[in-house]
C-alpha positions in Angstrom: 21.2 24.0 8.2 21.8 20.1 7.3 19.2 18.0 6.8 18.9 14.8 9.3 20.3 12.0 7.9 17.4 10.0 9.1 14.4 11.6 7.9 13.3 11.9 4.0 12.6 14.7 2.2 8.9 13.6 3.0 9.7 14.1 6.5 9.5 10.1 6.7 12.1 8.4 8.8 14.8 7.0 6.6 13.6 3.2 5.5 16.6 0.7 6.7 16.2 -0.9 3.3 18.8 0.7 0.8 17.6 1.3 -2.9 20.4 -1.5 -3.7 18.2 -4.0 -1.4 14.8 -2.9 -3.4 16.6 -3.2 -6.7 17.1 -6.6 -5.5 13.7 -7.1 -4.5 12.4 -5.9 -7.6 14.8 -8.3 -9.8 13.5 -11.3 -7.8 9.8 -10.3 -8.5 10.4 -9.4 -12.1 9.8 -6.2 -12.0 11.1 -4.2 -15.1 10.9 -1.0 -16.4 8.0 -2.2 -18.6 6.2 -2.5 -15.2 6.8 1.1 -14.5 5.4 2.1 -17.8 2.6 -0.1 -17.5 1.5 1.3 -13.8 2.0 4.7 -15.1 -0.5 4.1 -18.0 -2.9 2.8 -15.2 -2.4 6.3 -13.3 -4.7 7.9 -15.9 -7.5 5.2 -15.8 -7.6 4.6 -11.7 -6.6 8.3 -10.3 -10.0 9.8 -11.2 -11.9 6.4 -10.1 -10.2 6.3 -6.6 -13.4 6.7 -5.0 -15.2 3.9 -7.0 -12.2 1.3 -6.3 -12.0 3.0 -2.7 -16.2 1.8 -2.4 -15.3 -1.7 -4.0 -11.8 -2.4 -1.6 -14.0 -0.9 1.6 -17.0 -3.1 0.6 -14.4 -6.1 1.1 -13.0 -5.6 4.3 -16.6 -3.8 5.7 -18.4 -7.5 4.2 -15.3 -9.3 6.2 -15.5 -8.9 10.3 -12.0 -10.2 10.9 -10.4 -7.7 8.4 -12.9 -4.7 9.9 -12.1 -4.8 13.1 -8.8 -3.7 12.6 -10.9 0.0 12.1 -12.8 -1.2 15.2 -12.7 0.0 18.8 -11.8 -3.4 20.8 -13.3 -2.6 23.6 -16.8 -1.9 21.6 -16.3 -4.1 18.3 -18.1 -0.7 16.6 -15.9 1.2 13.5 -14.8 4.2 14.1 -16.0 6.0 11.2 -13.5 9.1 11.4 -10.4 6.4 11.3 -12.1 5.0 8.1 -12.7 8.1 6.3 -8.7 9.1 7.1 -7.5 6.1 6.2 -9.7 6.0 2.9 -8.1 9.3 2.5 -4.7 7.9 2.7 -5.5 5.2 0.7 -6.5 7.2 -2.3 -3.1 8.9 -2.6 -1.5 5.4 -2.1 -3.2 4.3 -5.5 -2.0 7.0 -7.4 1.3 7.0 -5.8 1.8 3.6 -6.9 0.4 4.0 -10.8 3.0 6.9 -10.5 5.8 4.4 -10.2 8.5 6.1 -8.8 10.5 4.6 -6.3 13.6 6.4 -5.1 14.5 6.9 -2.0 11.1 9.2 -0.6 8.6 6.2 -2.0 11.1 3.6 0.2 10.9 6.2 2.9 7.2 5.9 3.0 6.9 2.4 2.5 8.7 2.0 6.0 6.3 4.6 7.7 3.4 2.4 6.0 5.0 -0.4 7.5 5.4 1.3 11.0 1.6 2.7 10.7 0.2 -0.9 10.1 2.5 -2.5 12.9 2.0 -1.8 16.4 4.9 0.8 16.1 2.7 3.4 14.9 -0.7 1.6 14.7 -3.6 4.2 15.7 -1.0 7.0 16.1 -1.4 9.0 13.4 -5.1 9.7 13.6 -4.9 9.0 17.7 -7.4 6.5 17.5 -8.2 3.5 19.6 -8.0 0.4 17.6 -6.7 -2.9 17.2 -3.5 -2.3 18.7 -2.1 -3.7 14.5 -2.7 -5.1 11.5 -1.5 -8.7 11.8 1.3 -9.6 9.1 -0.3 -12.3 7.4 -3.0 -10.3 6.3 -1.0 -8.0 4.7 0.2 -10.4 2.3 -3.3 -12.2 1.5 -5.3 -8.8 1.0 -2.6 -8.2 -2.4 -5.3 -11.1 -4.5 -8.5 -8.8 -3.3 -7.2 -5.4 -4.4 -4.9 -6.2 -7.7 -7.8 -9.0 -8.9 -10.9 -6.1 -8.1 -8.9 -3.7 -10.0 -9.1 -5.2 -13.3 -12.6 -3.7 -13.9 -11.2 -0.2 -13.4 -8.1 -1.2 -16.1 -10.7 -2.4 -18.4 -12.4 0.9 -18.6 -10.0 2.9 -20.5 -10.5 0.4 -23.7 -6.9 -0.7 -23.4 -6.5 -4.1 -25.3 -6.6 -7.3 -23.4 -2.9 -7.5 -23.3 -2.4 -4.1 -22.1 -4.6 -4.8 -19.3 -3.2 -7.9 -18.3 0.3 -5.8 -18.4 -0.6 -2.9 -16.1 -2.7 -5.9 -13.5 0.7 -7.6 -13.3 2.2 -4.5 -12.8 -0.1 -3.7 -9.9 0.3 -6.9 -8.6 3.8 -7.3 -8.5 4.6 -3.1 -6.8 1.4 -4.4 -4.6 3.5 -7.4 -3.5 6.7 -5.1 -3.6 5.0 -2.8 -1.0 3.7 -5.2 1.3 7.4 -7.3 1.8 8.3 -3.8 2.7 5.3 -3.5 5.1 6.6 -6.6 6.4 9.7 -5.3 7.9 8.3 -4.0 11.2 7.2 -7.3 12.3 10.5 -9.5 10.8 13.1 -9.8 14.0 16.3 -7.7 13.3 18.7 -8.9 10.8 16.0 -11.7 9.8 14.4 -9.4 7.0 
């Protein structure tokens, strides 16, 4: 049996950016392989406090209307509280996904069904939820300050120097921008991205 063509490994249909396109990317970003090692020394400070950095990032968009109705029913204006604690879920595995740094052809994968789930492609399919109907672009770019800046604390915690700590935020901050120009691509007109 051959393997679709179309589909990753994950089961994630193929991204239509090529590795060569997110080499690029991460070139113009300036992201190196001292990045890589830097978010991977993060992995063992953040993936046991996923919960704690899960209550401070949730706090922010709970304490911010505009960016919690996007969990809300539109009709009703009230959270759903099962979509929240799937997509908290989710999220949890996304942070130690990214310290883990690896980004071959299943990571670009899922960064285009990420994309899909935040755009109206996908929005509210996976947990069959009725929401807003997406997440609206320009939000996805502004909410990279709130969780690579409340991060920090987390960094701190391991006793790493100062300089190690700025290395792994700028780490975070640059494979959180990485990800959400690959988010973008759902919402970017054909041949435009």
């Amino acid at each position: 049996m051959t393997r679709d063509h179309r589909t990753s490994p994950g089961g994630f249909e193929r991204s239509p950016v090529t590795l060569e396109e997110l080499a690029l990317l991460q070139q113009t970003l300036l992201f190196d392989d001292q990045d890589r090692a830097a978010l991977r020394r993060s992995q063992a400070l953040v993936a046991p406090r996923t919960d704690a950095i899960l209550d401070v990032w949730y706090g922010f968009v709970g304490a911010n209307a505009h960016l919690l109705a996007y969990f809300s029913n539109p009709r009703t204006g009230a959270p759903d509280p099962g979509y929240l604690a799937a997509v908290r879920e989710r999220f949890a595995r996304w942070i130690v996904d990214t310290a883990r740094a690896e980004y071959d052809q299943a990571w670009l994968d899922q960064q285009h069904e990420l994309g899909l789930r935040h755009h109206s492609t996908k929005k509210n399919r996976t947990d069959g939820v009725d929401a807003a109907p997406i997440v609206h672009m320009r939000y996805l770019s502004a909410l990279v300050i709130p969780v690579t800046l409340t991060l920090r604390p987390f960094l701190e915690a391991g006793g790493a120097s100062r300089a190690e700590v700025d290395a792994m935020q700028h780490a975070w901050t640059k494979s959180v921008l990485l990800q959400t120009i690959l988010w973008s691509r759902p919402y970017v007109r054909e041949g435009d991205f």
